[in-house]
Structures are given as C-alpha cells and as structure tokens.
N, CA, C and O atoms as a GROMACS GRO file, in nm:
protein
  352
    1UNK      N    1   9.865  -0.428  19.424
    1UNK     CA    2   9.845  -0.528  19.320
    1UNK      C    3   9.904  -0.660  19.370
    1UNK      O    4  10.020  -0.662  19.411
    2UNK      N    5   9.807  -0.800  19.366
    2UNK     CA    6   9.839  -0.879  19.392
    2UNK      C    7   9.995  -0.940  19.316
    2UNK      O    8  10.072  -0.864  19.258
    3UNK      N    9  10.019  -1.077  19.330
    3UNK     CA   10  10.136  -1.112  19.235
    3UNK      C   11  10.046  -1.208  19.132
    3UNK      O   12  10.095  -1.227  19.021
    4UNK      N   13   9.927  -1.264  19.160
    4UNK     CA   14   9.868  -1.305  19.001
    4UNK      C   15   9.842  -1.204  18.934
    4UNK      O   16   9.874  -1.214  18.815
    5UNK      N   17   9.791  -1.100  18.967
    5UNK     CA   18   9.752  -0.981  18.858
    5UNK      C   19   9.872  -0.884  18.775
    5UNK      O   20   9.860  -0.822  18.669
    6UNK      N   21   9.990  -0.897  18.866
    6UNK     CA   22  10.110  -0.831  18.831
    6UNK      C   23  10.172  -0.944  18.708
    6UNK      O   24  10.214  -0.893  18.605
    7UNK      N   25  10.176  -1.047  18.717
    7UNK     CA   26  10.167  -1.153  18.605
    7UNK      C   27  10.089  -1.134  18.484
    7UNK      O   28  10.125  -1.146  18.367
    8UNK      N   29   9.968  -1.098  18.536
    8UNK     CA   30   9.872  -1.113  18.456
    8UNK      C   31   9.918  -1.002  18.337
    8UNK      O   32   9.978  -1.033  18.234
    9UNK      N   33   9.881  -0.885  18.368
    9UNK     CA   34   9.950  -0.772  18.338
    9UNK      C   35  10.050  -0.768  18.216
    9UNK      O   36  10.043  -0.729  18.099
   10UNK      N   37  10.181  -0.848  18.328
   10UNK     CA   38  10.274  -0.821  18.238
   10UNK      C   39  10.296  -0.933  18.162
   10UNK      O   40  10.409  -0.926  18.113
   11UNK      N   41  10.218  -1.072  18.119
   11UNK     CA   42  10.227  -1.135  18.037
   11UNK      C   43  10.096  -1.046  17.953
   11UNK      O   44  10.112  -1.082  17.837
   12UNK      N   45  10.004  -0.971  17.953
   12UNK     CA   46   9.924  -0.883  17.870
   12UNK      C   47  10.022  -0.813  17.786
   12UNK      O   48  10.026  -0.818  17.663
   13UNK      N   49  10.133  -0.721  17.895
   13UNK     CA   50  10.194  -0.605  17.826
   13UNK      C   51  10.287  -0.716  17.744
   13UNK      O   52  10.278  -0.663  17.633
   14UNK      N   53  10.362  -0.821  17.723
   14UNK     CA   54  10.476  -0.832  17.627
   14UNK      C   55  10.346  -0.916  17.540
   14UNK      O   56  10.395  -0.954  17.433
   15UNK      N   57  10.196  -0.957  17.548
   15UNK     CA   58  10.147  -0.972  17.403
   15UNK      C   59  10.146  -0.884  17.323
   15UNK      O   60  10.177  -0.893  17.204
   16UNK      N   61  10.103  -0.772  17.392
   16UNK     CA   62  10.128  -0.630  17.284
   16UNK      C   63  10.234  -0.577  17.300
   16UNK      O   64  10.201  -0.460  17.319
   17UNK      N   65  10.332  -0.580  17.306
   17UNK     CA   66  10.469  -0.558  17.274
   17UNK      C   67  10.490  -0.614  17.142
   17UNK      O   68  10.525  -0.542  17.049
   18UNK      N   69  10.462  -0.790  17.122
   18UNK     CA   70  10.472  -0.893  17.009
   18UNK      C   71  10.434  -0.830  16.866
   18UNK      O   72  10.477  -0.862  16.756
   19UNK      N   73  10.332  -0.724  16.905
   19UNK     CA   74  10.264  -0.658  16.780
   19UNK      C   75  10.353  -0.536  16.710
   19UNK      O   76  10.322  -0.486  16.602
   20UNK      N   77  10.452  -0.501  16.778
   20UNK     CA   78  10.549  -0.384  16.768
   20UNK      C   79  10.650  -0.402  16.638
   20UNK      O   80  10.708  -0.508  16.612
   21UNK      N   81  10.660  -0.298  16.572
   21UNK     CA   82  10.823  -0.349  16.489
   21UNK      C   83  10.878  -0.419  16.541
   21UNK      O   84  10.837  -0.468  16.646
   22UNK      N   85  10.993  -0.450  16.486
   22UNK     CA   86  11.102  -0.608  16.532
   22UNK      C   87  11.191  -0.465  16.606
   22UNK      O   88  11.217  -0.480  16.726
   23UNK      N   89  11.232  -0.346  16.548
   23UNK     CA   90  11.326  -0.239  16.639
   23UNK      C   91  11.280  -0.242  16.790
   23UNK      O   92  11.354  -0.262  16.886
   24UNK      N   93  11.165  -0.222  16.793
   24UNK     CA   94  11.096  -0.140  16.918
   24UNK      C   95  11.102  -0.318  16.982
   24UNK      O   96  11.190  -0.337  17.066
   25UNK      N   97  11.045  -0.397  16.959
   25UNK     CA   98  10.971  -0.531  16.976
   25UNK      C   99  11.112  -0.562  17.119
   25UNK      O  100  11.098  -0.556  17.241
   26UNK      N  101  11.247  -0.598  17.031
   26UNK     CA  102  11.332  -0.647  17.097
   26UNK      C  103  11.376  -0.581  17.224
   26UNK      O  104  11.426  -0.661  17.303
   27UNK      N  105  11.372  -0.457  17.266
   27UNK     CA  106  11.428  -0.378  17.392
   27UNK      C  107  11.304  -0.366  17.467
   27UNK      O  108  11.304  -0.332  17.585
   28UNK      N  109  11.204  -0.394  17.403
   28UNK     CA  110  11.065  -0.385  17.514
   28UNK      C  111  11.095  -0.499  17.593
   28UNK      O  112  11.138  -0.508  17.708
   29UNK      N  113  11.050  -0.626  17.469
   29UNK     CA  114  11.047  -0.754  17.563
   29UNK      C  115  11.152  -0.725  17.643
   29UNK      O  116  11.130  -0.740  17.764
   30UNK      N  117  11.290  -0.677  17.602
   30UNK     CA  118  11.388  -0.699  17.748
   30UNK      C  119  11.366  -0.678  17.852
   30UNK      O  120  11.387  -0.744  17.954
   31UNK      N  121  11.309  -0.553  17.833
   31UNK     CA  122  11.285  -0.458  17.974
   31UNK      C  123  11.180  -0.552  18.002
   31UNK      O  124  11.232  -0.639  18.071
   32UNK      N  125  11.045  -0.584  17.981
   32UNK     CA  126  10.961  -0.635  18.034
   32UNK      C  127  11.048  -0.758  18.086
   32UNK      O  128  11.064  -0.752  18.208
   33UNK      N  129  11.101  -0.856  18.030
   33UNK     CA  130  11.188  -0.987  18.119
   33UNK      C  131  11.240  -0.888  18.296
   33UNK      O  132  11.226  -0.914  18.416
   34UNK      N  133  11.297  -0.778  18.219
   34UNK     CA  134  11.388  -0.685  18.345
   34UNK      C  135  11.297  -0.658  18.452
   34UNK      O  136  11.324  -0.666  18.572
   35UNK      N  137  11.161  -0.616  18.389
   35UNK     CA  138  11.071  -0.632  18.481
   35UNK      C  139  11.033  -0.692  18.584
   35UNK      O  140  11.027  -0.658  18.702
   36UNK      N  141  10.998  -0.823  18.507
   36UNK     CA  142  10.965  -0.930  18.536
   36UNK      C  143  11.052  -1.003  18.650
   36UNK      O  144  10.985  -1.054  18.740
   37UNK      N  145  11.187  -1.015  18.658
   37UNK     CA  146  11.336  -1.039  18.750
   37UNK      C  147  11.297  -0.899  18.838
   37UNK      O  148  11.266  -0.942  18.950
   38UNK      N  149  11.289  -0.815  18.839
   38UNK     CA  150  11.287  -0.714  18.933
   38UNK      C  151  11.182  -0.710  19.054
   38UNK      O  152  11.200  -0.688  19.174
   39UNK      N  153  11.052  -0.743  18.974
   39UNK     CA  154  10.951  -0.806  19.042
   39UNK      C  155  11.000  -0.906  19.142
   39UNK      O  156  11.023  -0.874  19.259
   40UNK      N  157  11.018  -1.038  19.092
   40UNK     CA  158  11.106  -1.139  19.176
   40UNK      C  159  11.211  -1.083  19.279
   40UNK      O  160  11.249  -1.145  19.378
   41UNK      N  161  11.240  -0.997  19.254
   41UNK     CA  162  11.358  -0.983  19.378
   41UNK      C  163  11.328  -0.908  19.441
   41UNK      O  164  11.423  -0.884  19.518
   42UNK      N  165  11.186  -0.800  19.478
   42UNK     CA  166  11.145  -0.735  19.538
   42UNK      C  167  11.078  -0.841  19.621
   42UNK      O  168  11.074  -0.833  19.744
   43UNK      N  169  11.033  -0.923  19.566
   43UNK     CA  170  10.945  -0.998  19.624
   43UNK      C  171  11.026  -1.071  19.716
   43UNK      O  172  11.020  -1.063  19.839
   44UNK      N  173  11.089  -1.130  19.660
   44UNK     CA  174  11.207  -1.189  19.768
   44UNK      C  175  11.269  -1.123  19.908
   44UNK      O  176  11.287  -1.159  20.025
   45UNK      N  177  11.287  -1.030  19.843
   45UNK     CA  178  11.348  -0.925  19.914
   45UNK      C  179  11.259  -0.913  20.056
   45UNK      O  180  11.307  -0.928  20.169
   46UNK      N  181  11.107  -0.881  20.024
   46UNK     CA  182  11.007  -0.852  20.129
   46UNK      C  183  10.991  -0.935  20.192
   46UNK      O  184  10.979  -0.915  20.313
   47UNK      N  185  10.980  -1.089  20.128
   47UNK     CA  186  11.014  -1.204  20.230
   47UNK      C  187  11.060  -1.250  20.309
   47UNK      O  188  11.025  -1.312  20.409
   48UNK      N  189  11.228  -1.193  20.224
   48UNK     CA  190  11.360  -1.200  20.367
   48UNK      C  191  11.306  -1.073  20.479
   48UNK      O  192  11.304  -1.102  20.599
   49UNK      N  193  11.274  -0.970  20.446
   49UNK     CA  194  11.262  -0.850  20.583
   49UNK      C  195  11.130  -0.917  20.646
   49UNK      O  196  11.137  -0.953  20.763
   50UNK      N  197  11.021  -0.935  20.582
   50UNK     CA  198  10.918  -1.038  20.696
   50UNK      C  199  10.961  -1.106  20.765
   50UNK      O  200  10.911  -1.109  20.877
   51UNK      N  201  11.092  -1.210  20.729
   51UNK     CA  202  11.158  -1.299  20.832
   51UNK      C  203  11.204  -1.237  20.929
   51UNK      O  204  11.194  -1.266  21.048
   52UNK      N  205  11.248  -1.163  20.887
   52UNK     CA  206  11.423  -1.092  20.997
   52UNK      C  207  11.293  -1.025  21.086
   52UNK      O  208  11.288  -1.025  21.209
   53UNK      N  209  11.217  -0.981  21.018
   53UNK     CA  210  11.117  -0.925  21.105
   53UNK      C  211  11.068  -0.960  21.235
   53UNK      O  212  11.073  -0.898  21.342
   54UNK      N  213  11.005  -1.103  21.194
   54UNK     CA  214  10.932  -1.245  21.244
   54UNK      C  215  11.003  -1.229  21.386
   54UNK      O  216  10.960  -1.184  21.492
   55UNK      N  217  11.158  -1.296  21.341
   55UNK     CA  218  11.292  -1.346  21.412
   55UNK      C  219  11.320  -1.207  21.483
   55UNK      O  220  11.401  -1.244  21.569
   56UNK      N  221  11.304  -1.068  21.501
   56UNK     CA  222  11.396  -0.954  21.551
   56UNK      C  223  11.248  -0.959  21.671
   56UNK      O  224  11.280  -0.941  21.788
   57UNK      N  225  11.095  -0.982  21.640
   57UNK     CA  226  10.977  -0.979  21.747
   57UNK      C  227  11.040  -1.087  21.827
   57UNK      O  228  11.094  -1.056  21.933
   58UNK      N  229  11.039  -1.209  21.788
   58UNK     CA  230  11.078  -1.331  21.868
   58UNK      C  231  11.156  -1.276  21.951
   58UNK      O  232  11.118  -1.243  22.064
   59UNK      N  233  11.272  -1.258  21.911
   59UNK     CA  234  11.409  -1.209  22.003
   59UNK      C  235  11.344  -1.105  22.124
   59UNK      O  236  11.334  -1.128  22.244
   60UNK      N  237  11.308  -0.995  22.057
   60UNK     CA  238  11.259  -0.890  22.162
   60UNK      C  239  11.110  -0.952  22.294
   60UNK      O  240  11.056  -0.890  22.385
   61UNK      N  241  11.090  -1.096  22.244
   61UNK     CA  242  10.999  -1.127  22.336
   61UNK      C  243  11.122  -1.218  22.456
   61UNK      O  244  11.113  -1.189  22.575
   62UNK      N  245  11.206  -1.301  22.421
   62UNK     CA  246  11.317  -1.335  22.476
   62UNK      C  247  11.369  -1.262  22.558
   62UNK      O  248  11.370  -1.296  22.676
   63UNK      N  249  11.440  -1.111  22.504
   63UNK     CA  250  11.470  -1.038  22.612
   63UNK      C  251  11.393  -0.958  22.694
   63UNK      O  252  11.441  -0.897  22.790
   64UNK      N  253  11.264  -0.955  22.660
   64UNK     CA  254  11.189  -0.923  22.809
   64UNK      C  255  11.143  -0.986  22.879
   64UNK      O  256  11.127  -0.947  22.994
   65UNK      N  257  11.088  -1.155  22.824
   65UNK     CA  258  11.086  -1.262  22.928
   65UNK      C  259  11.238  -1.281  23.010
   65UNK      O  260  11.246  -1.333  23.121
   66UNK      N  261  11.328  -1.240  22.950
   66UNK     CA  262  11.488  -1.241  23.025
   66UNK      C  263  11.501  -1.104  23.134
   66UNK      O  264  11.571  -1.078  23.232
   67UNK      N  265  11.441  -1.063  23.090
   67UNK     CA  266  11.455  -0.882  23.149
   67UNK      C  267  11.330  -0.904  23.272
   67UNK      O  268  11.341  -0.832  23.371
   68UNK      N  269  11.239  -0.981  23.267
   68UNK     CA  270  11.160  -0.953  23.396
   68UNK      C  271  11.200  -1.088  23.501
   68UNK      O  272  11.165  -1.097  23.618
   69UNK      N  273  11.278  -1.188  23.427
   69UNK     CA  274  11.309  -1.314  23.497
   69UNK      C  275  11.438  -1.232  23.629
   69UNK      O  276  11.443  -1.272  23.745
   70UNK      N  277  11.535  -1.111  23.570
   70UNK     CA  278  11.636  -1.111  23.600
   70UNK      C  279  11.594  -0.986  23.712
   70UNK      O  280  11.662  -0.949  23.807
   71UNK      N  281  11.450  -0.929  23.666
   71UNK     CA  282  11.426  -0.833  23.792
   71UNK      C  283  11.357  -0.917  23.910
   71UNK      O  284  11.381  -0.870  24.021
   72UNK      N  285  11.284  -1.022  23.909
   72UNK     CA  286  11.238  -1.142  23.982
   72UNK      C  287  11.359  -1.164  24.079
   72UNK      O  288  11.349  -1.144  24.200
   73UNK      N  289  11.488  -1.214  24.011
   73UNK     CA  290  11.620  -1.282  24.112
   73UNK      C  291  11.669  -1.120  24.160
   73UNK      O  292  11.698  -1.128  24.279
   74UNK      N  293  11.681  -1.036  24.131
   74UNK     CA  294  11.709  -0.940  24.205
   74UNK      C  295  11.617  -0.890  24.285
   74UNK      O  296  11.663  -0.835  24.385
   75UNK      N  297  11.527  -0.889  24.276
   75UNK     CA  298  11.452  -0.866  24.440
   75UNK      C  299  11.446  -0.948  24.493
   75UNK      O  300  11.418  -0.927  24.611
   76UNK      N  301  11.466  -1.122  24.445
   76UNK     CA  302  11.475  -1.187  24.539
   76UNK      C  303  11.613  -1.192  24.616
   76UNK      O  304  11.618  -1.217  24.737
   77UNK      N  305  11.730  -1.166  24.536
   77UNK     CA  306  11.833  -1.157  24.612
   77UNK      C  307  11.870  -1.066  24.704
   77UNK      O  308  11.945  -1.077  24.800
   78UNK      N  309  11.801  -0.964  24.659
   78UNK     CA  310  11.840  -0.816  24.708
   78UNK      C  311  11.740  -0.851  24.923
   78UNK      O  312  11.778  -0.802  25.030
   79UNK      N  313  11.636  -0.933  24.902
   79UNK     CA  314  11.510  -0.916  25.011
   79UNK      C  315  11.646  -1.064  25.100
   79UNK      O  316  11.677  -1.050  25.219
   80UNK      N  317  11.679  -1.137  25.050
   80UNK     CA  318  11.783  -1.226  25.107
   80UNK      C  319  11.929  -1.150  25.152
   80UNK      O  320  11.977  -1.204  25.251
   81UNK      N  321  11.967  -1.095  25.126
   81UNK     CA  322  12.106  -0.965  25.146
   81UNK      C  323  12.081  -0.888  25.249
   81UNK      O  324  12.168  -0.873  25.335
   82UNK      N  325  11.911  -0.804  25.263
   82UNK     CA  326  11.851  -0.762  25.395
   82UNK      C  327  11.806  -0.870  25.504
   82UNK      O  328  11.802  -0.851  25.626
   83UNK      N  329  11.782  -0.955  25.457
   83UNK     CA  330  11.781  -1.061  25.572
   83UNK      C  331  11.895  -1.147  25.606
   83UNK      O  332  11.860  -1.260  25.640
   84UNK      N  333  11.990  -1.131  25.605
   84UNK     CA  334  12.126  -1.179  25.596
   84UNK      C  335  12.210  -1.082  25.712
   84UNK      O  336  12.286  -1.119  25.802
   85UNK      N  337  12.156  -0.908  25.662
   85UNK     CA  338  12.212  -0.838  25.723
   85UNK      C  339  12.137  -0.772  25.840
   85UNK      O  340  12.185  -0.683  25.909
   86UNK      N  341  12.004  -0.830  25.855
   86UNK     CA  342  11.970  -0.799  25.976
   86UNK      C  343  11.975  -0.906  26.091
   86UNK      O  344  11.942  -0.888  26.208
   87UNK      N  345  12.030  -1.037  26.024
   87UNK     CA  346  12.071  -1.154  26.135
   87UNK      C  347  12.185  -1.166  26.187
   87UNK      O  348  12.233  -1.266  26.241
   88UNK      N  349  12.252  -1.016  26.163
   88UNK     CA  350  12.387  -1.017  26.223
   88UNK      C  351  12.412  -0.944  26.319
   88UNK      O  352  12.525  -0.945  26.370
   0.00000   0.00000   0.00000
C-alpha cells in the first residue's frame, strides 16, 4: 500500500469512527492518531535504513576500489624487490 492510499484509508476509517458513540468514538480516534504517528515513524525509519544502506554500498565500493589499488602496489613492489635482488 502506497502512502496516499494508507492516508486515504485512514482519514476514511476515523470518518466512520465520527459516527460511533462518544464511549467508543474517543479511544478509536486515539488509536487511529496512534496509527497514524506509527505510520510516520516506520516510514522514517525505512528512510533512515535506505540511507545507511545507500552510504554502507558506497563504502563497500571504496574498499574494493582500495582493495584492488593496494593489490596493484604490491605486485608492483613485490616485481621491484625481485629486481633489486637479482642485481645483486
């Protein structure tokens, strides 16, 4: 369910809530508000882990552009160390 339709929805469910005794009426709407905030912070929530997400791929592309840069200078150092030690 999208987030307009989850709106949609639950501004539907507290119109008919409105129609309820005033007993029942008042702990619905709450919960539906409770809802409603719960919604929001899930949502939020999924936003922040998409980021960290985003940011944890980035990183892991970093350390393997770092990880093949650092096998590059070691064979190059390593092919300079054999030629070093066969000019002696």
């Amino acid at each position: 369910m999208d987030e307009e339709t989850f709106h949609e929805k639950l501004l539907d469910l507290i119109e008919e809530v409105k129609r309820f005794p005033e007993a029942k009426r008042e702990s619905l709407e709450m919960l539906a508000g409770e809802i409603g905030k719960k919604y929001e912070d899930l949502r939020k929530s999924l936003m922040l882990l998409q980021d960290t997400l985003d940011s944890l791929r980035l990183n892991v592309k970093y350390l393997l552009f770092d990880l093949e840069a650092t096998k590059k200078e070691n064979v190059a150092l390593r092919k300079k160390l054999e030629e070093h030690g066969n000019n002696k």
